[in-house]
N, C-alpha and C positions, 0 to 999 in steps of 0.2 A: 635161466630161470629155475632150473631144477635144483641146483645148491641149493640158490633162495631159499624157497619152498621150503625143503629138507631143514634148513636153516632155523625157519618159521615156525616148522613145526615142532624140533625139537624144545624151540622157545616155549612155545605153547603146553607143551607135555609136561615140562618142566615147571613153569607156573603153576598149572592144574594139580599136581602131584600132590602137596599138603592145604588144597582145599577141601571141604568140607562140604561143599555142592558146587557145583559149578552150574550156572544160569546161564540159558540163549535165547535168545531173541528172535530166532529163526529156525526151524526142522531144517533145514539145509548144513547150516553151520554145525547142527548137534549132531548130525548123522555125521560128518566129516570128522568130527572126531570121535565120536564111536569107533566109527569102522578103521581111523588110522592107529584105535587103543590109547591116545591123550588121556580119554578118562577112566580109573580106577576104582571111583566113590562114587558117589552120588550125583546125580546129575538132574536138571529141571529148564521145562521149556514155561514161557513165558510171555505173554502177549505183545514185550518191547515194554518201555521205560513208559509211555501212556503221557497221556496230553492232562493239562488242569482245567476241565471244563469250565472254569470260573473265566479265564484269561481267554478261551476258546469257544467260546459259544456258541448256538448254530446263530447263522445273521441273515434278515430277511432278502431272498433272491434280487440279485443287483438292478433287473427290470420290474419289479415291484409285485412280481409274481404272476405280472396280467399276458405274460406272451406275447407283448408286441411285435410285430413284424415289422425293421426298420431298427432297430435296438441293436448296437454293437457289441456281438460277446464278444467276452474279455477274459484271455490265454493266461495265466500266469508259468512263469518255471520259475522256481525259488530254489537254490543251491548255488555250492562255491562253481563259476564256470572253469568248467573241467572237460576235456574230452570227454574221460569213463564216466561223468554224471549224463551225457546225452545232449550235449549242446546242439553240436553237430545233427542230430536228429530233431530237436524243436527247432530248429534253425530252416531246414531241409522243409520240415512240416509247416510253418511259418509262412515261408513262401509260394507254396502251393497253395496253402488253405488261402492266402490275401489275393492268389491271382484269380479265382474263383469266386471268393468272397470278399470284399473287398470290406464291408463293414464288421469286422474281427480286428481284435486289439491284441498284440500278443506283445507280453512284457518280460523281463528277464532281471532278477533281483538275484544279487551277489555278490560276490571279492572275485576278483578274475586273479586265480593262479598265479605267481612269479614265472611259472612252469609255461603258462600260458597264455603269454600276454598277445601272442598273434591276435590273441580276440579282440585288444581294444578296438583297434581299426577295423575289423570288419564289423563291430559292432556300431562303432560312430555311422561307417558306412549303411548297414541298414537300418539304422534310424535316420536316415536323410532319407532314404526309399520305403521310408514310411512300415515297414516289415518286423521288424523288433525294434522296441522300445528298450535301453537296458535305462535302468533306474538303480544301478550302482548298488554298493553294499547298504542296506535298512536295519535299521535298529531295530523297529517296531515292521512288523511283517503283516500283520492285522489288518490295516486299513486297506491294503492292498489286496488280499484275500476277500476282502468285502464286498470288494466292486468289480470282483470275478466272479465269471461263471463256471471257472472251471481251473484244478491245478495239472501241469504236466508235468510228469516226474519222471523223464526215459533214462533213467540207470541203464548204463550196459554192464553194470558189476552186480555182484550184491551188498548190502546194506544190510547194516546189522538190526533193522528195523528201522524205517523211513519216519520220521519226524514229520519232517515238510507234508505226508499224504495222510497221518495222524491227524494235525492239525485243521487240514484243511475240508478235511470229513468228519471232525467235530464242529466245524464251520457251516455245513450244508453245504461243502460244494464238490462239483464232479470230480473225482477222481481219471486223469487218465496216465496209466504208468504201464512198466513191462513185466514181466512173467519173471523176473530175476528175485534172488532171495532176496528179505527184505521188503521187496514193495509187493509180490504177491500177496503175500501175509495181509495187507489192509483191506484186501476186495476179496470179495465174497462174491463167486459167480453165480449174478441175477437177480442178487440183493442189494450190493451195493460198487459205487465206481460208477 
């Protein structure tokens, strides 16, 4: 992996070289090339690529806002199923939260990897044990975000700024993701997530 890298980076350095600013999406990533010297000019951080509040709206809370007790929340993860997206970890968390909680919906929208097709089967399998729903690759990702109460977004990488947690907190809904570049950037501790 250290070729790679090395590899990577030269690519990177190389690209960068007769730019004019170079933009990131994450203090993680800009500091990474800082300090490896990629950048020579100008450089600029940047909040991510940003959601169209028109298409993304906030949408009113999926139990009508009244707290009922009795009301199934409802889990989404939205990304390609991927190990490094965190599958493995909603997956994990999925069935602890259902053996405890039994009225919790937890769904799973996406393209499952060529990489990774172990998944189809254990995914048929726990949607027969009632545990994850997968609901396949969606065009439209919206209505599904609607009738949640909440997205889980456990990157074990970083992201060049998470879309899916954009989205879904210009939607009203909880954010729950991990500390990795990328998805930190959305939550603001104590304000928002």
């Amino acid at each position: 992996t250290g070729l790679i890298r090395t590899f990577i980076m030269t690519m990177f350095k190389t690209a960068y070289r007769g730019a004019a600013c170079v933009m990131f999406q994450n203090s993680t990533n800009m500091k990474l090339a800082l300090d490896s010297g990629m950048i020579k000019g100008d450089y600029q951080l940047i909040p991510g690529s940003g959601v169209d509040l028109t298409r993304y709206p906030i949408q009113p809370s999926p139990d009508g806002g009244d707290g009922k007790t009795g009301e199934t929340v409802v889990f989404n993860y939205i990304g390609r199923v991927l190990h490094d997206k965190g599958v493995d970890d909603y997956i994990e968390a999925a069935k602890r939260i259902k053996k405890n909680y039994p009225d919790t919906e937890f769904n799973m929208l996406g393209f499952i990897e060529p990489t990774e097709s172990h998944y189809e089967k254990e995914l048929v399998e726990l949607g027969e044990q009632g545990i994850v729903n997968y609901r396949g690759s969606q065009k439209d990702v919206k209505p599904w975000i609607a009738r949640a109460h909440a997205i889980i977004h456990p990157s074990t990488y970083g992201e060049g700024m998470s879309n899916v947690l954009l989205e879904n907190a210009a939607s009203g809904r909880f954010l729950i993701t991990t500390d990795n570049p990328g998805c930190q950037e959305t939550v603001v501790d104590g304000k928002s997530g």
